[in-house]
C-alpha positions as CSV (number, residue, x, y, z in Angstrom):
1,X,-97.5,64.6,33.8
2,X,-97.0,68.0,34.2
3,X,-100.9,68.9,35.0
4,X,-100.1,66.3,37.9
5,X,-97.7,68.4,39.1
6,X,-99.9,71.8,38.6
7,X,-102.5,69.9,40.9
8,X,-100.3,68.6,43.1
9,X,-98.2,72.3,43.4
10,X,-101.6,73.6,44.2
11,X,-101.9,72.3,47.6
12,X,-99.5,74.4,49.9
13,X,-98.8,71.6,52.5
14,X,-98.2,69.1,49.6
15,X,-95.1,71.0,48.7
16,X,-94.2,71.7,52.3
17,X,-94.5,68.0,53.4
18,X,-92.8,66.5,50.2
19,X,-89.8,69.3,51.0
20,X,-89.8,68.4,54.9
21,X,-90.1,64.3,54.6
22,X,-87.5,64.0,51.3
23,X,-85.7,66.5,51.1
24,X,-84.4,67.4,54.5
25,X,-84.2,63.6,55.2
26,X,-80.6,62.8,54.0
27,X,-81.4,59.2,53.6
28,X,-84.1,60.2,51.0
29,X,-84.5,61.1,47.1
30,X,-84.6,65.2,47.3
31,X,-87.9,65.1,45.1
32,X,-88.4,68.9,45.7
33,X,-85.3,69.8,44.2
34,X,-85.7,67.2,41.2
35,X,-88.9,68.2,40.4
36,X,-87.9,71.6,40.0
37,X,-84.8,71.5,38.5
38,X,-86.6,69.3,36.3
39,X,-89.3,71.7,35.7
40,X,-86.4,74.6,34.8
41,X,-85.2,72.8,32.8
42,X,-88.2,71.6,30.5
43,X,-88.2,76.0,30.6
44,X,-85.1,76.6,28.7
45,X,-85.7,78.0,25.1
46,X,-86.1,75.4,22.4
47,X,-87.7,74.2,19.2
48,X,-91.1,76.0,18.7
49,X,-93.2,73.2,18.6
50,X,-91.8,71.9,22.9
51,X,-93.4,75.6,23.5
52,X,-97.1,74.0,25.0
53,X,-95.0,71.9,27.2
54,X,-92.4,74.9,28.1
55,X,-95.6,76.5,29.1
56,X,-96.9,73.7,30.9
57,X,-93.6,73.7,33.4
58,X,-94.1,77.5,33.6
59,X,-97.5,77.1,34.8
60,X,-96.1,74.8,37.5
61,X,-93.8,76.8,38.6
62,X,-95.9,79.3,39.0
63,X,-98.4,76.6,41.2
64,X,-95.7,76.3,43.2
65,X,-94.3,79.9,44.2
66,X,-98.4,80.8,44.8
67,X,-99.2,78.0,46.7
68,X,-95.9,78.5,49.2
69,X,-96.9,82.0,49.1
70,X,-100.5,80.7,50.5
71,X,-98.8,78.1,53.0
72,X,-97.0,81.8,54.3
73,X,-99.2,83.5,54.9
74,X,-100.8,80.7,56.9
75,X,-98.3,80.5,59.2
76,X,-97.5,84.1,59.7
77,X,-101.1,84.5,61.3
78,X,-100.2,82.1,63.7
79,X,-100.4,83.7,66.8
80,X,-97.1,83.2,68.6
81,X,-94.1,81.5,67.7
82,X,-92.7,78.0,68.8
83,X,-90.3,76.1,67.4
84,X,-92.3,74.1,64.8
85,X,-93.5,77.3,63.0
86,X,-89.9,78.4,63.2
87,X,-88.6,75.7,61.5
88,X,-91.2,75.6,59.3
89,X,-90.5,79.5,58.4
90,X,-86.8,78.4,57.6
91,X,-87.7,75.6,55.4
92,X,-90.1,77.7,53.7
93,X,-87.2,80.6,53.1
94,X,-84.9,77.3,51.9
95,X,-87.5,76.4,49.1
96,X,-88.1,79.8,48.0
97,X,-84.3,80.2,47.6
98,X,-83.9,76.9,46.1
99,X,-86.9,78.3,43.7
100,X,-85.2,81.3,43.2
101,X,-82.1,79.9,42.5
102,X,-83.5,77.9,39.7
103,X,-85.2,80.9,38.3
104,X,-82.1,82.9,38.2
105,X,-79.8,80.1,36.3
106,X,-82.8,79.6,33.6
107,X,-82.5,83.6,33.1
108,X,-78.9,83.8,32.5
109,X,-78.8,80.9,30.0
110,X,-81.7,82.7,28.1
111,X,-79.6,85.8,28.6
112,X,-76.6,83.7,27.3
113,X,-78.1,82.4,24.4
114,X,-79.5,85.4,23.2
115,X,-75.7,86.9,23.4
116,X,-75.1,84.1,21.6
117,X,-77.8,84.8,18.5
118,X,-76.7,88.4,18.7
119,X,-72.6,87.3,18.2
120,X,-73.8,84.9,15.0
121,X,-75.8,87.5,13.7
C-alpha cells in the first residue's frame, strides 16, 4: 500500500488534482488530508519491528513535499498570472501548510515522549 502511495505522490498534478477535486469540494471525502494524517501517523515512534513501514510513510512524505515542490516550480515559470494559477498558488500554500502542520504535531509528540522516557528514567 504504501509504495502506491510513493508512486502515486510522485506525480505532482496527482496530488494537486486529488487536493483540488476532494478536498476543496465540501460534498467530498478530504483524501488529501486522510492520507496524510494517515501517513503521520503510521510515523509516530513505535515497536522496532513497525520501523520498515515507519520508513515506508516517511518515504511518502517525502514523495509528496518533492513532487509539490516540482508542481511549483512549474507554475512559477508561467509567464503571467491569471486567476487559475492564482488559485492554484493558494491551494498549493494550503497543502504545504496542511503538510507542515502534520509534520510539526508528529515532532512534538516525539519531543513529548522522549520527556516522557527522560521523567521515568
Amino acid at each position: 500500500m504504501l509504495r502506491l502511495i510513493r508512486k502515486l505522490s510522485s506525480d505532482p498534478q496527482v496530488l494537486v488534482d486529488l487536493f483540488v477535486n476532494y478536498d476543496c469540494d465540501m460534498a467530498a471525502a478530504n483524501l488529501y488530508e486522510r492520507t496524510v494524517a494517515a501517513l503521520a501517523r503510521v510515523m509516530r515512534p513505535g515497536p522496532g519491528a513497525a520501523q520498515q513501514v515507519r520508513n515506508g510513510a516517511v518515504q511518502c512524505m517525502l514523495a509528496i513535499v518533492q513532487s509539490l515542490r516540482t508542481w511549483h516550480a512549474k507554475a512559477g515559470g508561467v509567464p503571467g498570472t491569471s486567476t487559475r494559477s492564482t488559485l492554484n498558488r493558494l491551494l498549493l500554500l494550503l497543502l504545504l501548510l496542511l503538510l507542515l502542520l502534520l509534520l510539526l504535531l508528529l515532532l512534538l509528540l516525539l519531543l513529548l515522549l522522549l520527556l516522557l522516557l527522560h521523567a521515568s528514567v
